[in-house]
C-alpha positions in Angstrom: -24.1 74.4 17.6 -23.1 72.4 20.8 -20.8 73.9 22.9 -18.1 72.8 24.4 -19.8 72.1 28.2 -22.3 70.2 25.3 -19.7 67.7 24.0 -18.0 67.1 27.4 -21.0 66.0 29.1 -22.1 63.7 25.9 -25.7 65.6 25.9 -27.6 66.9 22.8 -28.6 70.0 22.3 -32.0 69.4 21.7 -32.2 68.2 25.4 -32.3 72.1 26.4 -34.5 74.3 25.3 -35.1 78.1 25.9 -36.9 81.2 26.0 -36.6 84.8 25.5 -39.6 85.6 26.4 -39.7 86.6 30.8 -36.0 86.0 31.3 -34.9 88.3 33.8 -31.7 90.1 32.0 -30.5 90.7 35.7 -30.5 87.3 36.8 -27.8 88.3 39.0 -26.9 83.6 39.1 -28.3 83.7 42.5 -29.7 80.3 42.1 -28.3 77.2 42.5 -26.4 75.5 39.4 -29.2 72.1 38.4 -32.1 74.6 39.7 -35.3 75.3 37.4 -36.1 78.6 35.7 -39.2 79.6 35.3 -40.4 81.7 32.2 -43.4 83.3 31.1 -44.3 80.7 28.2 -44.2 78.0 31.2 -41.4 75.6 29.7 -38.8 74.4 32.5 -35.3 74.3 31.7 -33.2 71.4 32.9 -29.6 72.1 33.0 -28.5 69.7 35.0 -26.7 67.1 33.0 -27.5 63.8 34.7 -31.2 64.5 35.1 -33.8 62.6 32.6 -34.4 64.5 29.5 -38.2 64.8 28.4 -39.9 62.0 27.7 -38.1 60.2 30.4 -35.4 59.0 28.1 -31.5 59.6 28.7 -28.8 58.9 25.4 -25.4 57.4 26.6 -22.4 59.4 25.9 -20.5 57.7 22.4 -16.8 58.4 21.2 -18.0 56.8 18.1 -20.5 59.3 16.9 -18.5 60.9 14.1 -18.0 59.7 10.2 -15.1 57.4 11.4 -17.0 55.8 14.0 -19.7 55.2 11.9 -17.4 53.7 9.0 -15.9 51.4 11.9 -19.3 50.3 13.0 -20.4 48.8 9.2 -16.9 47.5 8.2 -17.1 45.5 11.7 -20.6 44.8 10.9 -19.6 43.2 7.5 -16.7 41.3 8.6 -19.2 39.7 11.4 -21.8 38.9 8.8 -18.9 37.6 6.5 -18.0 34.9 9.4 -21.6 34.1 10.1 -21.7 33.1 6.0 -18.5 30.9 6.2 -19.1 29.1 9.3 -22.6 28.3 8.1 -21.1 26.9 4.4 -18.5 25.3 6.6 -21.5 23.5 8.5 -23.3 22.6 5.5 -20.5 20.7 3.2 -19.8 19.0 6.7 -23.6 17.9 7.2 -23.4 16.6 2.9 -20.2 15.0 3.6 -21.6 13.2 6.9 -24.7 12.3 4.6 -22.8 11.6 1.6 -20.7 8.6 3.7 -23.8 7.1 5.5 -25.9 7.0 2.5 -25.6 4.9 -0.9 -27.3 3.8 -3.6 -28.0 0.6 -5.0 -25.5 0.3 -7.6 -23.0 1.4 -5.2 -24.1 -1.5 -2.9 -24.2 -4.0 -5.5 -21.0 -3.4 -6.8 -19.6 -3.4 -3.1 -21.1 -6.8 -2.8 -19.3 -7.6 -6.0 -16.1 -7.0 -5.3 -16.3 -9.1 -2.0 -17.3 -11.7 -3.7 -14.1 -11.2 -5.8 -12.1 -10.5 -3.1 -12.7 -13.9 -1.0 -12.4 -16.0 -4.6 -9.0 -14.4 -5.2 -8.2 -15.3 -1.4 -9.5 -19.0 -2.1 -7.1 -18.8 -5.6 -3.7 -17.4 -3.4 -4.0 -20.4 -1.1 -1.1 -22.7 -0.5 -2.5 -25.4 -1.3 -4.6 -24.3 -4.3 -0.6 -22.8 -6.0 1.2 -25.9 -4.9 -1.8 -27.8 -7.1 -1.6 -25.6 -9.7 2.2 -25.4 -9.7 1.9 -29.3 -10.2 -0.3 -29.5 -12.8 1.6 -27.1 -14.7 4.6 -29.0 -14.4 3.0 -31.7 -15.9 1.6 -30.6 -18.8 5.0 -28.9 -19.4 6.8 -32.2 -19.4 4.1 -33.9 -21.9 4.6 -30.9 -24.2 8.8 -31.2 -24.1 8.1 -35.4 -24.5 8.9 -36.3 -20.8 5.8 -38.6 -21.1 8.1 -41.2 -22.4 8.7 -44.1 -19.9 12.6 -45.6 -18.9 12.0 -46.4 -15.2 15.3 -48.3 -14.7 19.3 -48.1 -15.6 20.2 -49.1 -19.3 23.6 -50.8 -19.5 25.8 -49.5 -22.1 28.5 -52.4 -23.4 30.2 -50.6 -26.4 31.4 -47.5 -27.5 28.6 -47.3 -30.0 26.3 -48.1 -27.5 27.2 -44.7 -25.7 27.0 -42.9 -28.8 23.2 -43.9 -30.0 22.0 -43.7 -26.2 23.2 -39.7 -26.7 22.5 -38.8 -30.4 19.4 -40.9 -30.9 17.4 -39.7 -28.4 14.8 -36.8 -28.4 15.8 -33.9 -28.1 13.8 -32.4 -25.0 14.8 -35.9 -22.8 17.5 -35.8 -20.6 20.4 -38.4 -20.8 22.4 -39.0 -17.7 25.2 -41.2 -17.9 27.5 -42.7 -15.0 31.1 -43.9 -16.4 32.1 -46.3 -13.2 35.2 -48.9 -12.6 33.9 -52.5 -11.1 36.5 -52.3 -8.1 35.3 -48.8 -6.7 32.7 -48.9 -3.8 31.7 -45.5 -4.6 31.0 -46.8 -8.1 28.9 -49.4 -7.0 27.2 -46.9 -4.3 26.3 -44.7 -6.9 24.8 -47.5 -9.5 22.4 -48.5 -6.8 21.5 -44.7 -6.2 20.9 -44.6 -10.1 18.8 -47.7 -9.9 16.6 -45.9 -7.1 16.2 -42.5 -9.2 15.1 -44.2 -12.4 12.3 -45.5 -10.9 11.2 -42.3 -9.1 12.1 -40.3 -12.7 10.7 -42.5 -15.4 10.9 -39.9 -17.9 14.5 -39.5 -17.4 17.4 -41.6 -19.2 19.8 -43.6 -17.1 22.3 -45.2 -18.2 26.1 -46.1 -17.1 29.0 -47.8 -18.9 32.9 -48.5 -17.7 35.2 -46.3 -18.1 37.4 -48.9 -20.1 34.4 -49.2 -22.4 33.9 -45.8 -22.5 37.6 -45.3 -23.9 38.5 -43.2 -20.9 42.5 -43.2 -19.6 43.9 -44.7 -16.4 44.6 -41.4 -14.8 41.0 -40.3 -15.4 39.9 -43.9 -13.5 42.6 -43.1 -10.8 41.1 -40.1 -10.3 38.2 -39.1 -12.2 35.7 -41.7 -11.1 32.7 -41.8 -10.2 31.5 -39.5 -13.2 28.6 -38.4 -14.2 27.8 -37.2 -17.5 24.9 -34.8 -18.6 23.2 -34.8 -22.4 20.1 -33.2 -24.0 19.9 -32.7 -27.5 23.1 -34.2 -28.2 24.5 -31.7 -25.5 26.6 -32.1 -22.9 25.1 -29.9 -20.2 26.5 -31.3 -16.8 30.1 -32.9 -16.0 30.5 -33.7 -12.6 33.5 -35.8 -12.0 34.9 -37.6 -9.2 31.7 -37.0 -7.0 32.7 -38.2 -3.8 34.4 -34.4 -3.2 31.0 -33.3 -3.1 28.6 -36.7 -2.0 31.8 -37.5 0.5 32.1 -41.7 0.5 28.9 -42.8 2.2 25.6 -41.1 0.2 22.5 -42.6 -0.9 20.3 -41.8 -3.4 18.6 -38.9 -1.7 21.9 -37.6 -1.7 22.3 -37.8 -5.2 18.8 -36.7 -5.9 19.8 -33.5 -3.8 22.8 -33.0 -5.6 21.2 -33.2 -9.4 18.1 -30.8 -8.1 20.7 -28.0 -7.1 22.5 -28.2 -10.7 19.3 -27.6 -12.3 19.9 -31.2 -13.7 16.5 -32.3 -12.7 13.1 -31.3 -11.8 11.8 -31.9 -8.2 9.2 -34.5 -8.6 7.4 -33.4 -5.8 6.6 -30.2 -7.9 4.6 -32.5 -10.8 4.1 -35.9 -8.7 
């Protein structure tokens, strides 16, 4: 076994070796400590514990040389060798994912090309212009389908009672019947007949029509202060009833005034939307 000189100076044992044979049992230590002995079998013994053992090699010292150390060692080794694994799979799936998004087949590239192709029609169909067209034509055909193809283009004069009665229930159902009750001596009267004249011609498929209020049957307080009225039919319905308009036209309007004013009731439909 090593002794204890053995383990502080981190050598082997099998770097000494000795003899019994020609040792001189009175070796009284006269010679100096890292000195030679000689023997009669001719080996030298080295005891000096920083000289080169045979075969001109020298083992460094190692704290790590028990069972411990050596379990140390392998679990170290095995965690190394573990990283070495994932940073190489980590490498890999980056070098497929680089390849996989610079490289693509032909149906992927076809349907790429498709889908541009769909892309810049859809942006051709979102246009402005192309939904103000559309929004037009639409309009129109939604008016044939209700019967606003029919024609008036101009103001129909109502003289009797009965008169106002067939121009409202004798109509079709899907046209719109507007009706201005007026007194001759009002200028706002007359204002508003000449804005009516105007409109009928720009809304053909719109009834016009007016009548006076003493025709109509109405009372004086409701000409005092009632006048000018318009009144609102479709489908034997009265759907607007806008009296004494001057509170919202004021006393001087024109017929884009009134125009304005029908649009916003939902009375009529811009004809800018279906001209």
């Amino acid at each position: 076994m090593a002794t204890l000189e053995d383990k502080l100076l981190g050598e082997k044992l099998e770097y000494y070796c000795s003899s019994s044979e020609g040792e001189d049992n009175g070796d009284d230590g006269d010679d100096e400590k890292g000195a030679s002995k000689s023997s009669s079998s001719g080996l030298t013994i080295n005891t000096d514990p920083n000289a080169t053992p045979a075969g001109g090699f020298k083992q460094r010292g190692s704290t790590n040389t028990g069972p411990k150390g050596v379990v140390k060692d392998w679990q170290r080794f095995k965690q190394l060798e573990a990283e070495r694994r994932d940073e190489t799979e980590r490498q890999r799936l980056a070098l497929a994912k680089k390849l996989s998004m610079t490289t693509s087949t032909a149906a992927e590239d076809e349907e790429r090309k498709r889908q541009e192709e769909l892309d810049a029609e859809m942006d051709e169909l979102m246009s402005e212009d192309f939904l103000q067209q559309y929004q037009k034509q639409r309009m129109a055909e939604m008016l044939r389908q209700t019967g606003h193809n029919q024609q008036f283009g101009k103001v129909q004069q109502l003289t009797t009672h009965e008169e106002f009665l067939a121009c409202v229930e004798q109509e079709n159902k899907h046209t719109t019947v507007i009706i201005h009750i007026y007194e001759r001596n009002l200028s706002a009267c007359t204002t508003l007949n000449n804005c009516l004249d105007s409109l009928a011609g720009d809304y053909p498929s719109i009834k016009f029509a007016k009548i006076c209020s003493s025709v109509a049957g109405m009372s004086r307080d409701f000409r005092t202060k009632g006048l000018p009225a318009l009144l609102v039919y479709k489908a034997q319905a009265l759907i607007g009833n806008f009296v004494r308009l001057t509170d919202d036209l004021s006393d001087d309007f024109f017929a884009s005034d009134v125009e304005s004013f029908l649009i916003e009731h939902g009375i009529i439909v811009d004809r800018a939307l279906y001209n």
